[in-house]
Chimera marker file (.cmm) of the C-alpha trace (Angstrom):
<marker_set name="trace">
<marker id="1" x="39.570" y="116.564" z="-49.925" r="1" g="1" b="0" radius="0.5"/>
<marker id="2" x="43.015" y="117.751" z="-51.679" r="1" g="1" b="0" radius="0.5"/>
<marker id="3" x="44.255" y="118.531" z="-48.221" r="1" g="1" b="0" radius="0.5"/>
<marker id="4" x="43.714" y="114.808" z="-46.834" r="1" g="1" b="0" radius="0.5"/>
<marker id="5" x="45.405" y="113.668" z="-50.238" r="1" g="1" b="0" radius="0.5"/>
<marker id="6" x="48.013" y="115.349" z="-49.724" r="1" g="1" b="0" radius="0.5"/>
<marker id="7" x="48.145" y="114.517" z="-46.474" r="1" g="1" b="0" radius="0.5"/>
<marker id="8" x="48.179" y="110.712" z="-47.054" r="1" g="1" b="0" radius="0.5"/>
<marker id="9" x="50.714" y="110.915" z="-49.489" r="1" g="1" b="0" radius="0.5"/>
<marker id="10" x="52.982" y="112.957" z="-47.407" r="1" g="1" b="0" radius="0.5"/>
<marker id="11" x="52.681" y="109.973" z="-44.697" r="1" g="1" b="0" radius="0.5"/>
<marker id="12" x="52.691" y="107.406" z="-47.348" r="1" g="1" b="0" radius="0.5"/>
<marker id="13" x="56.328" y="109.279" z="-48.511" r="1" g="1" b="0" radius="0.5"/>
<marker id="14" x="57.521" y="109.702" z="-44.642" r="1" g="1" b="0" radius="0.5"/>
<marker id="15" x="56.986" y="105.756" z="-44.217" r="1" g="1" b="0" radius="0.5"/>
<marker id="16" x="58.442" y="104.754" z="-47.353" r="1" g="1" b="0" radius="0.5"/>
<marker id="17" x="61.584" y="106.670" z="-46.526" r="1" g="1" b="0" radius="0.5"/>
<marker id="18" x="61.986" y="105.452" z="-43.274" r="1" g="1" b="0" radius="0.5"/>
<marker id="19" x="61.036" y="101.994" z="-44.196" r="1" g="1" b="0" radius="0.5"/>
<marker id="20" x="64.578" y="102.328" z="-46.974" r="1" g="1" b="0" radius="0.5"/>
<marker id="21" x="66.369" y="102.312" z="-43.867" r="1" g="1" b="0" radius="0.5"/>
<marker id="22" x="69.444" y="99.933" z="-44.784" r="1" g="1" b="0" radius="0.5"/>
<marker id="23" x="70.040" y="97.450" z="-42.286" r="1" g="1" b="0" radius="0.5"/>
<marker id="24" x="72.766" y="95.156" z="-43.551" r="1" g="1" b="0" radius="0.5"/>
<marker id="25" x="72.153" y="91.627" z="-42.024" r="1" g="1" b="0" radius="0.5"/>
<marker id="26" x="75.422" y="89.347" z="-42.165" r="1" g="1" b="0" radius="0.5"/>
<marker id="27" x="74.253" y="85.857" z="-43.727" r="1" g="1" b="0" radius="0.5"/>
<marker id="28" x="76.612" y="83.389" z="-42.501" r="1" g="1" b="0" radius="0.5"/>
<marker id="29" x="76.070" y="80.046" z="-44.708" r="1" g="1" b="0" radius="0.5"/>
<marker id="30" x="78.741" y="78.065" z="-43.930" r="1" g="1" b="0" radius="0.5"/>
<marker id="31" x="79.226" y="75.255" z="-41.149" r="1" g="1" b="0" radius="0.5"/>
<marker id="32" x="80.402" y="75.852" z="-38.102" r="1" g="1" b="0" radius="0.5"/>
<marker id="33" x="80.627" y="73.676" z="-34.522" r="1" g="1" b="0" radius="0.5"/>
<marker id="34" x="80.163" y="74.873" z="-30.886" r="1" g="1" b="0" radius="0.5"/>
<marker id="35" x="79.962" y="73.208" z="-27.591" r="1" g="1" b="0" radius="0.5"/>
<marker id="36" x="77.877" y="74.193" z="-24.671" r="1" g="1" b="0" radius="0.5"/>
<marker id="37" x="76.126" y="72.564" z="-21.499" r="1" g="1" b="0" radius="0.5"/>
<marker id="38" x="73.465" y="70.326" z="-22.428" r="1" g="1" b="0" radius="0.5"/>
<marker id="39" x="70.789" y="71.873" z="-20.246" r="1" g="1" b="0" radius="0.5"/>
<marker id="40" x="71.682" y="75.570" z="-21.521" r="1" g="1" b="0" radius="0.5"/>
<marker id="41" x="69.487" y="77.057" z="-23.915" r="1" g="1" b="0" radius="0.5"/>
<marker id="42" x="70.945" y="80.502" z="-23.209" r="1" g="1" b="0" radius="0.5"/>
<marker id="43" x="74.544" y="78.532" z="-24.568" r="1" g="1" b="0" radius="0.5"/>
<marker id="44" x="76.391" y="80.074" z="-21.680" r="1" g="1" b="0" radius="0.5"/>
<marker id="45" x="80.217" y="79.770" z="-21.813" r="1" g="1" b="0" radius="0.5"/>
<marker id="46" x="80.327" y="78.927" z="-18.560" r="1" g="1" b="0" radius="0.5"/>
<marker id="47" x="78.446" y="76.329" z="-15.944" r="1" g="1" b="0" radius="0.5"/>
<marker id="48" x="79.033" y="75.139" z="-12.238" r="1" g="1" b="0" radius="0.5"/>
<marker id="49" x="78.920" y="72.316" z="-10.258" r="1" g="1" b="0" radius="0.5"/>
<marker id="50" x="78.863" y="72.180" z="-6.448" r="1" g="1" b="0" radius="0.5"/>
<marker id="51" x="82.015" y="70.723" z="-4.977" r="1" g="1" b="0" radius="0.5"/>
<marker id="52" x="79.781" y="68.111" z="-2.462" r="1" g="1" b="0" radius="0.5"/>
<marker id="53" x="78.335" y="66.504" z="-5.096" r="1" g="1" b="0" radius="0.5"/>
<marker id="54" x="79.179" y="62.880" z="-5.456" r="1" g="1" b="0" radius="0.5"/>
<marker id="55" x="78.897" y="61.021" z="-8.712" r="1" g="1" b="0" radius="0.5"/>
<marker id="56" x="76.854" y="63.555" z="-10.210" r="1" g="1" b="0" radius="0.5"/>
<marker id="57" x="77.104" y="63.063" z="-14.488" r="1" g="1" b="0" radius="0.5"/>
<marker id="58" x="76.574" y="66.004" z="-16.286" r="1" g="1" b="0" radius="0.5"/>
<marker id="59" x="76.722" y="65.941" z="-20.038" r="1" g="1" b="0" radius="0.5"/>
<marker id="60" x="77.866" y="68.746" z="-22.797" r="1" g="1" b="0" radius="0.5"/>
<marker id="61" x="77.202" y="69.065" z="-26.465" r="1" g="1" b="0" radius="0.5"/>
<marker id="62" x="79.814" y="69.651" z="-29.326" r="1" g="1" b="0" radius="0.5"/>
<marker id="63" x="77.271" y="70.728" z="-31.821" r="1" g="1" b="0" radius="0.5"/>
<marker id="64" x="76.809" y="71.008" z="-35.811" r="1" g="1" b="0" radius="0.5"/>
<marker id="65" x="75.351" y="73.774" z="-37.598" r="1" g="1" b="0" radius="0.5"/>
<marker id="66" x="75.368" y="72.575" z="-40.864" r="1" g="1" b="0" radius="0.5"/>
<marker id="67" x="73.073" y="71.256" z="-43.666" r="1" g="1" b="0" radius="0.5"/>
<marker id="68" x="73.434" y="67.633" z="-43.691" r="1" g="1" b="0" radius="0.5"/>
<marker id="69" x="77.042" y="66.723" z="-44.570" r="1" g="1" b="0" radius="0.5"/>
<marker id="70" x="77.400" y="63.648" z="-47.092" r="1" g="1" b="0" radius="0.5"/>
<marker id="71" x="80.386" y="62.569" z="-44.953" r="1" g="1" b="0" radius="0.5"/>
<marker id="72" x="81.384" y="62.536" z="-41.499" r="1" g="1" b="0" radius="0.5"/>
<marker id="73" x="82.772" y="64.852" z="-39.453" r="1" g="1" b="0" radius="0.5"/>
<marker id="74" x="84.948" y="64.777" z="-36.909" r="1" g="1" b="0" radius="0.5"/>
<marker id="75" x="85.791" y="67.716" z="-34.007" r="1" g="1" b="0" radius="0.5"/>
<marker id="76" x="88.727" y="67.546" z="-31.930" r="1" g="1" b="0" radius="0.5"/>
<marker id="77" x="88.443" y="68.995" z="-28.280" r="1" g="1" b="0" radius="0.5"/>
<marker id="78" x="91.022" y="68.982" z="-25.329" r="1" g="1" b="0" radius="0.5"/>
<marker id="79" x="89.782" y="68.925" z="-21.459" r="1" g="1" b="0" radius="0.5"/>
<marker id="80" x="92.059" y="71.072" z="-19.270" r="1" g="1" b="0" radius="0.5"/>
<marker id="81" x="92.058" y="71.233" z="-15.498" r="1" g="1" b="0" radius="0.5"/>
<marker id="82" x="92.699" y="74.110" z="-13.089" r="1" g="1" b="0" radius="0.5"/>
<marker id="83" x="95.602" y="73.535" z="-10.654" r="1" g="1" b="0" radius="0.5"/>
<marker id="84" x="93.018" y="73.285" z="-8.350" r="1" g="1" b="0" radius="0.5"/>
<marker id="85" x="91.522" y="69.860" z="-9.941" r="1" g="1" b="0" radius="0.5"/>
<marker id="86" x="92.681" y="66.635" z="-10.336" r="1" g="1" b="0" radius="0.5"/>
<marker id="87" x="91.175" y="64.026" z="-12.565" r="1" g="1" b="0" radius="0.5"/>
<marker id="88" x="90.192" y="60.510" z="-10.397" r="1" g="1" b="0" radius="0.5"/>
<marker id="89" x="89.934" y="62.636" z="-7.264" r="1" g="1" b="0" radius="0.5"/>
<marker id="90" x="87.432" y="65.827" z="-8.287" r="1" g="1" b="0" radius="0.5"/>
<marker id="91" x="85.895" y="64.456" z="-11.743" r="1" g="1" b="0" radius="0.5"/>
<marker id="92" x="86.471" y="61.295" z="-13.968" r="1" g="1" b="0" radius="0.5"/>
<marker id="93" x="85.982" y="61.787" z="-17.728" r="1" g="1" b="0" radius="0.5"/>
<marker id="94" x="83.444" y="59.262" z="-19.344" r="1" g="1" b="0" radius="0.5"/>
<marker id="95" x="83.799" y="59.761" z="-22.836" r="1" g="1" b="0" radius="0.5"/>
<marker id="96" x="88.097" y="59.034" z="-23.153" r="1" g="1" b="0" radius="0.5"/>
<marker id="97" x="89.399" y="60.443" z="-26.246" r="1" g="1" b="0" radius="0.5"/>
<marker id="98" x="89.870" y="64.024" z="-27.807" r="1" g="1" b="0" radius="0.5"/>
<marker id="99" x="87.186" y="63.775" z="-30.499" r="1" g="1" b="0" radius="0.5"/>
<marker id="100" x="83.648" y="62.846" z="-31.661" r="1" g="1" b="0" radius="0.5"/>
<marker id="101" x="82.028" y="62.190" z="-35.141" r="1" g="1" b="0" radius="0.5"/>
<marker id="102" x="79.486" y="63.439" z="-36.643" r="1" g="1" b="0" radius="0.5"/>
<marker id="103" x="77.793" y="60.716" z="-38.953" r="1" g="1" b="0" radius="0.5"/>
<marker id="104" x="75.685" y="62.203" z="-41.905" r="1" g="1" b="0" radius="0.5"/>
<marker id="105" x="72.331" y="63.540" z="-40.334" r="1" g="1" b="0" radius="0.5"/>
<marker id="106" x="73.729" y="63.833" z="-36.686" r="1" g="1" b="0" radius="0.5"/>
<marker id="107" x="73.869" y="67.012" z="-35.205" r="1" g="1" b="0" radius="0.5"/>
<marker id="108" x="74.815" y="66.859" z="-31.705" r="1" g="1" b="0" radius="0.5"/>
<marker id="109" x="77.361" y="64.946" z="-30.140" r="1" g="1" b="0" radius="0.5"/>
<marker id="110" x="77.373" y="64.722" z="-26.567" r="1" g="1" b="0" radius="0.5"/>
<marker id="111" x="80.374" y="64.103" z="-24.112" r="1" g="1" b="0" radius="0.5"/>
<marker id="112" x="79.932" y="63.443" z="-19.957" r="1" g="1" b="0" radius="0.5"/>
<marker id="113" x="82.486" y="64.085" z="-16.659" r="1" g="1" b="0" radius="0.5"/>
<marker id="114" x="81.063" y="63.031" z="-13.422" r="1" g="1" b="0" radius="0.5"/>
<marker id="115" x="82.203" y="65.318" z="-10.396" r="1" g="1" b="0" radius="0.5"/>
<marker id="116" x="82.808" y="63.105" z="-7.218" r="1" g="1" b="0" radius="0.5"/>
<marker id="117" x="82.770" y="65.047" z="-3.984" r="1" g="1" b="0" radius="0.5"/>
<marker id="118" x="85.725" y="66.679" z="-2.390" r="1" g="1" b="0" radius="0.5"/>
<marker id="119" x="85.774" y="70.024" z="-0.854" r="1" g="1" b="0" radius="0.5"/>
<marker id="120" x="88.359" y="72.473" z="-3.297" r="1" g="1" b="0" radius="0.5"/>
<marker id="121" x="90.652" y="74.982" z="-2.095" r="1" g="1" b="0" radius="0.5"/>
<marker id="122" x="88.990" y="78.506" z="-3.299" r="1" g="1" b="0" radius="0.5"/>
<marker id="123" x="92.461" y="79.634" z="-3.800" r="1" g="1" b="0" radius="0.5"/>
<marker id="124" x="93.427" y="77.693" z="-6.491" r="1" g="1" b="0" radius="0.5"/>
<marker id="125" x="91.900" y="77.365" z="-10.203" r="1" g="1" b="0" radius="0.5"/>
<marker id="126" x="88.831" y="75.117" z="-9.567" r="1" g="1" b="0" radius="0.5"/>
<marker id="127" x="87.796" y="74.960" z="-13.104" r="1" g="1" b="0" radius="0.5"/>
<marker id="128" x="88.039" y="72.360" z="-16.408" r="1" g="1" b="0" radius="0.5"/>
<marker id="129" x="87.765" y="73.848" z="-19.829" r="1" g="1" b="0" radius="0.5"/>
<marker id="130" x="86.302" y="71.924" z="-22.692" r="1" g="1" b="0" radius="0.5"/>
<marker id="131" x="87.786" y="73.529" z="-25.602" r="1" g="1" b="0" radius="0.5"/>
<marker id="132" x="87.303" y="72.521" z="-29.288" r="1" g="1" b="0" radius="0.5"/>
<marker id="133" x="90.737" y="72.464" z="-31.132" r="1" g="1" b="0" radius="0.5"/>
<marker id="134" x="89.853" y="71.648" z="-34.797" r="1" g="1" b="0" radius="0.5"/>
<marker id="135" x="87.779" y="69.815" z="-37.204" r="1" g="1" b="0" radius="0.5"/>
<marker id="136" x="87.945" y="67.464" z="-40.220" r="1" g="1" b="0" radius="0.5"/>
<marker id="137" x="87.144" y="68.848" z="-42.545" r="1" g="1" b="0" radius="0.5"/>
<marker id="138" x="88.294" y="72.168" z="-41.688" r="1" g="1" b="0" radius="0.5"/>
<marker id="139" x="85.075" y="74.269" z="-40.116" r="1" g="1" b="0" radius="0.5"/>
<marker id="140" x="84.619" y="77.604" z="-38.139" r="1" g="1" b="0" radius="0.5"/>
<marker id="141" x="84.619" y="76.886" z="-34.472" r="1" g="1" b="0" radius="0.5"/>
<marker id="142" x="82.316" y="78.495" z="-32.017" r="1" g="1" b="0" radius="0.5"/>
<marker id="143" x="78.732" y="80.478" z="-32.957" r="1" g="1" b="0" radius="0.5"/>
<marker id="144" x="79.878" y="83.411" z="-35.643" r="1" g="1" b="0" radius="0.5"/>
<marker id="145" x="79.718" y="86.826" z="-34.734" r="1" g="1" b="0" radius="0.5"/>
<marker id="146" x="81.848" y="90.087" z="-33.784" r="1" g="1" b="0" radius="0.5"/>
<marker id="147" x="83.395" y="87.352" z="-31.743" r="1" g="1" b="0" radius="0.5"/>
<marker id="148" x="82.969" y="83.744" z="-32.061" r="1" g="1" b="0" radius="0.5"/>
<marker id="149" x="81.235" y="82.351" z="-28.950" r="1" g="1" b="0" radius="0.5"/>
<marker id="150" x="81.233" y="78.576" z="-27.357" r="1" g="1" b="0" radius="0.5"/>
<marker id="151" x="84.319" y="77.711" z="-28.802" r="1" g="1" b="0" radius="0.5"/>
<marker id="152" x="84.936" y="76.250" z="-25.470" r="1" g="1" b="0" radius="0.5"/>
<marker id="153" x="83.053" y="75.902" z="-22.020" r="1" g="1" b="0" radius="0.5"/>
<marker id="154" x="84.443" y="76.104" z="-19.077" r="1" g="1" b="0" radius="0.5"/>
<marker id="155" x="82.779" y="74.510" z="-15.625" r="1" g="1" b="0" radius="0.5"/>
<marker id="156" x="83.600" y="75.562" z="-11.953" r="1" g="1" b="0" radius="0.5"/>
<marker id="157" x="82.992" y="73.707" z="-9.550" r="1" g="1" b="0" radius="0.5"/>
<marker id="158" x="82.755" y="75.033" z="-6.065" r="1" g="1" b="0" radius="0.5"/>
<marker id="159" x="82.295" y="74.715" z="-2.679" r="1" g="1" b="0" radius="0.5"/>
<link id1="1" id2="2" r="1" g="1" b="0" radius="0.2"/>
<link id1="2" id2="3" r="1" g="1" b="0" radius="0.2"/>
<link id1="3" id2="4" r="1" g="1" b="0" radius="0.2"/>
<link id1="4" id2="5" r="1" g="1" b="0" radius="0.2"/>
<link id1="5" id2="6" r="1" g="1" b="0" radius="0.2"/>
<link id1="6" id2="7" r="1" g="1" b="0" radius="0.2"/>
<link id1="7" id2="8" r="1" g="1" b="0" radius="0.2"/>
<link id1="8" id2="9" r="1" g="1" b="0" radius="0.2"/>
<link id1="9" id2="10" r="1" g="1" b="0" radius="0.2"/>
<link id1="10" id2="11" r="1" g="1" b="0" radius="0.2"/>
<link id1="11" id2="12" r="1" g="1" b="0" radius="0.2"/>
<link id1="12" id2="13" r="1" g="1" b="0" radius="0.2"/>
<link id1="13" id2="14" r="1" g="1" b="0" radius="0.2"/>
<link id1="14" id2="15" r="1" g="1" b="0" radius="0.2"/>
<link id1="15" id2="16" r="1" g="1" b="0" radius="0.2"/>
<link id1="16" id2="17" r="1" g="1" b="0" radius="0.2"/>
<link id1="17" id2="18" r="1" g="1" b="0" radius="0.2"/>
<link id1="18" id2="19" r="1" g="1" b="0" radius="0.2"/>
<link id1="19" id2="20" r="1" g="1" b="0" radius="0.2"/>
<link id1="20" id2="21" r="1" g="1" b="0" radius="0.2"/>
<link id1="21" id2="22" r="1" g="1" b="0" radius="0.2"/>
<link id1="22" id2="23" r="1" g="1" b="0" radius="0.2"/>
<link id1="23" id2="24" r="1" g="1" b="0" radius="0.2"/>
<link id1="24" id2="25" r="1" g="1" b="0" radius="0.2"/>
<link id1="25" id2="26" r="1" g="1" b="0" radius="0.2"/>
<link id1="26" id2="27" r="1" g="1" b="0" radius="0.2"/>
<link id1="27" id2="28" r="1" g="1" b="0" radius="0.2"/>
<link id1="28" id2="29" r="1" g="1" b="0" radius="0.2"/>
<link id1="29" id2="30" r="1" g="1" b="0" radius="0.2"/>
<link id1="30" id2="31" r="1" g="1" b="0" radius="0.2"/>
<link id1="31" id2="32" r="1" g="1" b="0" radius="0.2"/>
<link id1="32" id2="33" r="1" g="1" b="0" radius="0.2"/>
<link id1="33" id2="34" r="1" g="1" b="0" radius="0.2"/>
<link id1="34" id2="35" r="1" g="1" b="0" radius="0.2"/>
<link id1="35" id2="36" r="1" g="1" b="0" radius="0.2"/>
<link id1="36" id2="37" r="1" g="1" b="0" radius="0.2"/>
<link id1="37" id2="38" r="1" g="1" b="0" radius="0.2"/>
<link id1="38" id2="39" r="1" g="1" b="0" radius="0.2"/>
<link id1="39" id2="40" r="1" g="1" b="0" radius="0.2"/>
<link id1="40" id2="41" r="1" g="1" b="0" radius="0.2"/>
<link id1="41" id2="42" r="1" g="1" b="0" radius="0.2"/>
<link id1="42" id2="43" r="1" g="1" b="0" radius="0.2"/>
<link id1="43" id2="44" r="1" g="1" b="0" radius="0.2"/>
<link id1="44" id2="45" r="1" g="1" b="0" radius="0.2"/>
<link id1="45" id2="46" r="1" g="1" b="0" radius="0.2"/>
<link id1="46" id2="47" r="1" g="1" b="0" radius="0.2"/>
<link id1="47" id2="48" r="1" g="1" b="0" radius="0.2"/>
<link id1="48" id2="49" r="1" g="1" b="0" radius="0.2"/>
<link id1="49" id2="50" r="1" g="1" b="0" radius="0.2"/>
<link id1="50" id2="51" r="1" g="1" b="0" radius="0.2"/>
<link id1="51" id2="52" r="1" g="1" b="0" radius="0.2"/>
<link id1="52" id2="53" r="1" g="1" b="0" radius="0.2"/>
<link id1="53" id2="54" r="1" g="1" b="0" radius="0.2"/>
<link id1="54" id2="55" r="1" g="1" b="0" radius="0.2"/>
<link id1="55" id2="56" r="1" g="1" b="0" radius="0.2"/>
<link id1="56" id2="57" r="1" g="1" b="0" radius="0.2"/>
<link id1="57" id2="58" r="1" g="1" b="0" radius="0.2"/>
<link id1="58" id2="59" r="1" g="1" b="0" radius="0.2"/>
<link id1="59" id2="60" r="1" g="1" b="0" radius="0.2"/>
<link id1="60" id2="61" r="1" g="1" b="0" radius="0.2"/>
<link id1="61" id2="62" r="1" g="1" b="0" radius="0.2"/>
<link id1="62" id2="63" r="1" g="1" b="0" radius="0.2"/>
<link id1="63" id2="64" r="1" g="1" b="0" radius="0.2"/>
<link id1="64" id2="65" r="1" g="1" b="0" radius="0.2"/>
<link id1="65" id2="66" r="1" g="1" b="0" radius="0.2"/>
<link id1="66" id2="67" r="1" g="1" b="0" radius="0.2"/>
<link id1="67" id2="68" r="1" g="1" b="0" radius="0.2"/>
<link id1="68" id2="69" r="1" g="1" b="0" radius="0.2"/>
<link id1="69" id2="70" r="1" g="1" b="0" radius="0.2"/>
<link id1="70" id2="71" r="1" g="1" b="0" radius="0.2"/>
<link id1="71" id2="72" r="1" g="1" b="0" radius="0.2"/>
<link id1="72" id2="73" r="1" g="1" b="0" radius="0.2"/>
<link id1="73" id2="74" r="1" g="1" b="0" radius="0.2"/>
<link id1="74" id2="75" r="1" g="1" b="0" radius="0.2"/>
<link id1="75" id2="76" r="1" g="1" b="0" radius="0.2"/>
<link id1="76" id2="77" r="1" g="1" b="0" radius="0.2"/>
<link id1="77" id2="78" r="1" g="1" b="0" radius="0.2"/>
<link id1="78" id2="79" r="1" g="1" b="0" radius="0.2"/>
<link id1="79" id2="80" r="1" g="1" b="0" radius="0.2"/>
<link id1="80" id2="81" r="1" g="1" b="0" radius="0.2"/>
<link id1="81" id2="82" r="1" g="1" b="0" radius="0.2"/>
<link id1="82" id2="83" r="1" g="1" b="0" radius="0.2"/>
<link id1="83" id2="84" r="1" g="1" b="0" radius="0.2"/>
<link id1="84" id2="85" r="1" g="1" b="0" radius="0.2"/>
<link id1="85" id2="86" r="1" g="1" b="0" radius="0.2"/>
<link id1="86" id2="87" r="1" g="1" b="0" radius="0.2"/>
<link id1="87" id2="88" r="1" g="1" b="0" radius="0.2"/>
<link id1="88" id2="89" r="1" g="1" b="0" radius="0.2"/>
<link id1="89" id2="90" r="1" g="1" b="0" radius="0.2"/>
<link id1="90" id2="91" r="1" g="1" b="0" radius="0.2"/>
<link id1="91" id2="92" r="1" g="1" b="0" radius="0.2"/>
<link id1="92" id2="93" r="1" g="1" b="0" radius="0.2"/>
<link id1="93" id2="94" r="1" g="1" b="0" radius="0.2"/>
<link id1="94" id2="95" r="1" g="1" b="0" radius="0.2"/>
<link id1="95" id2="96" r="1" g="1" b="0" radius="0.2"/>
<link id1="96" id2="97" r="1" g="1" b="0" radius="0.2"/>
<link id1="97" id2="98" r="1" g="1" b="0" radius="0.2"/>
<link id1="98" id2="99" r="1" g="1" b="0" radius="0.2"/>
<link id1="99" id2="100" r="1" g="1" b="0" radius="0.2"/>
<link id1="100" id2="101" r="1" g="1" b="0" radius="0.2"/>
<link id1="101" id2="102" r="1" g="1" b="0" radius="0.2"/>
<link id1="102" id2="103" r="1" g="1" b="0" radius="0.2"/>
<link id1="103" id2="104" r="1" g="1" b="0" radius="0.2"/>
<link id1="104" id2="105" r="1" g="1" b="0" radius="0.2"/>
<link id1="105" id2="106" r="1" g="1" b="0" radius="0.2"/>
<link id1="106" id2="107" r="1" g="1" b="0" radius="0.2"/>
<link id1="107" id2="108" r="1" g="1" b="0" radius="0.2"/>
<link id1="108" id2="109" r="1" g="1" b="0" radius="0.2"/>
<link id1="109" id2="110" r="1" g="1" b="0" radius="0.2"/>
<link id1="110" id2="111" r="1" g="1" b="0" radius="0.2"/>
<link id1="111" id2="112" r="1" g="1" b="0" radius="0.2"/>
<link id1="112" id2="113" r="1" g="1" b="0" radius="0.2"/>
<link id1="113" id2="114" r="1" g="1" b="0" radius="0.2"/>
<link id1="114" id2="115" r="1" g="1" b="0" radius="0.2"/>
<link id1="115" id2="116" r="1" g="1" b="0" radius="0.2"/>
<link id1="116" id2="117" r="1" g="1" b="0" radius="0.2"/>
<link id1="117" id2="118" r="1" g="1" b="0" radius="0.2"/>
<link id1="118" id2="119" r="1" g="1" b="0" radius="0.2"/>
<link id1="119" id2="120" r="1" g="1" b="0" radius="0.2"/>
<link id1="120" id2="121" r="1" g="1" b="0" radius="0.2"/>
<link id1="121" id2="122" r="1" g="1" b="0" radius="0.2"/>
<link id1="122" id2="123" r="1" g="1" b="0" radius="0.2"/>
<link id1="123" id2="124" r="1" g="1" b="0" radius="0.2"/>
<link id1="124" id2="125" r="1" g="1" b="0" radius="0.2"/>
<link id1="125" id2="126" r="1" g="1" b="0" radius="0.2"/>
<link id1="126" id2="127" r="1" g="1" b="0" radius="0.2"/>
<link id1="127" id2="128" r="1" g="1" b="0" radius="0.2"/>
<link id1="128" id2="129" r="1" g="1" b="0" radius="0.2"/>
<link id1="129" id2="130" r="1" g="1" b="0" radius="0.2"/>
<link id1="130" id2="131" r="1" g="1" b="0" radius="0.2"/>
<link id1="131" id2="132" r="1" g="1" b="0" radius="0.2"/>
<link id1="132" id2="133" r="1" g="1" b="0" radius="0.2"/>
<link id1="133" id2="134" r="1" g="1" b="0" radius="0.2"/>
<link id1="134" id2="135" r="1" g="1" b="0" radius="0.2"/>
<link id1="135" id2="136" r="1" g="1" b="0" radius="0.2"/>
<link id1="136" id2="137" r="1" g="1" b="0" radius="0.2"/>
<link id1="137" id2="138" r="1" g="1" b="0" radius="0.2"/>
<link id1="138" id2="139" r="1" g="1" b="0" radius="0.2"/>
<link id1="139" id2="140" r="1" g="1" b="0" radius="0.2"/>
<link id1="140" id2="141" r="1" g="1" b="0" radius="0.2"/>
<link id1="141" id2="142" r="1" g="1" b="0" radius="0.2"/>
<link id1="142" id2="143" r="1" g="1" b="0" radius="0.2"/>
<link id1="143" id2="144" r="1" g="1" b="0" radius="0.2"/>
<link id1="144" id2="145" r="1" g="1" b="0" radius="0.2"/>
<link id1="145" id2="146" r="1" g="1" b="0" radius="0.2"/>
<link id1="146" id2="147" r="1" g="1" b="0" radius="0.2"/>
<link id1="147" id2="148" r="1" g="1" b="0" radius="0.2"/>
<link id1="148" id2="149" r="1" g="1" b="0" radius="0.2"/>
<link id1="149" id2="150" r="1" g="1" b="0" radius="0.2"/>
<link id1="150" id2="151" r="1" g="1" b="0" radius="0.2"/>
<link id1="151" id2="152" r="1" g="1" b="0" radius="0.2"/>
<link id1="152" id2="153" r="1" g="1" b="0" radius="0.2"/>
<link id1="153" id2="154" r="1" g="1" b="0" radius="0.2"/>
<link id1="154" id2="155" r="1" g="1" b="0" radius="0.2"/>
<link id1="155" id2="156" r="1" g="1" b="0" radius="0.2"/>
<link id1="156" id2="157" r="1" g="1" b="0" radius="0.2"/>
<link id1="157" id2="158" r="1" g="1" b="0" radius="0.2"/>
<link id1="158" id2="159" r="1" g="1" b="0" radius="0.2"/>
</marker_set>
């Protein structure tokens, strides 16, 4: 009976010591924005669209990860074009403006481009970027990490 004792003490000690493994967690508490595709759960940096379709609207989300904020915020974003893409001809921006607010218990603010058809030239840059440039107040931008992610998504669209 002494030997199972010691036994189950000598597992109870192995699991103990392997359960005082350190594993140091970052806890990141403070507010921060992102944008991805609205239909990406995986929050992809990067989407396409087919070049042949016509008026298709797709829509993409500048979201908060915050507790509620007692004021509003507001995110500024720019929307750059490849050389291969021209605004009126391959897409037409929806939403006009280089920002969107965040009123007090909204957390996701959603901006659309509709891509008309027209047949691009796969030698050129076929792609628009929507890139977040700031925030006011002041916030991170883009998921934390090693490296911040979705601090801007970029579409291509092709043939």
């Amino acid at each position: 009976m002494n030997s199972m004792k010691k036994y189950f003490f000598i597992i109870l000690a192995f699991f103990a010591f392997i359960s005082c493994e350190k594993q140091q967690y970052i806890i990141y508490d403070h507010p921060y924005v992102f944008v991805k595709y609205s239909n990406d759960a995986a929050m992809s940096e990067t989407s396409s669209v087919l070049s042949m379709s016509n008026n298709l609207v797709r829509s993409y989300d500048f979201c908060l990860s915050s507790k509620t904020p007692e004021h509003p915020i507001t995110v500024f974003y720019e929307i750059v074009a490849g050389n291969g893409l021209t605004e009126g001809v391959d897409y037409e921006i929806l939403d006009k403006g280089n920002s969107v607010t965040f009123e007090p218990g909204t957390f996701i603010q959603p901006i659309s481009i509709k891509y008309l058809r027209r047949k691009v030239d796969k030698n050129m840059d076929n792609t628009i970027t929507i890139r977040i440039t700031g925030s006011d107040p002041v916030m991170d931008i883009g998921v934390p990490g090693e490296t911040p992610k979705n601090s801007f998504h970029t579409i291509r669209k092709s043939n």
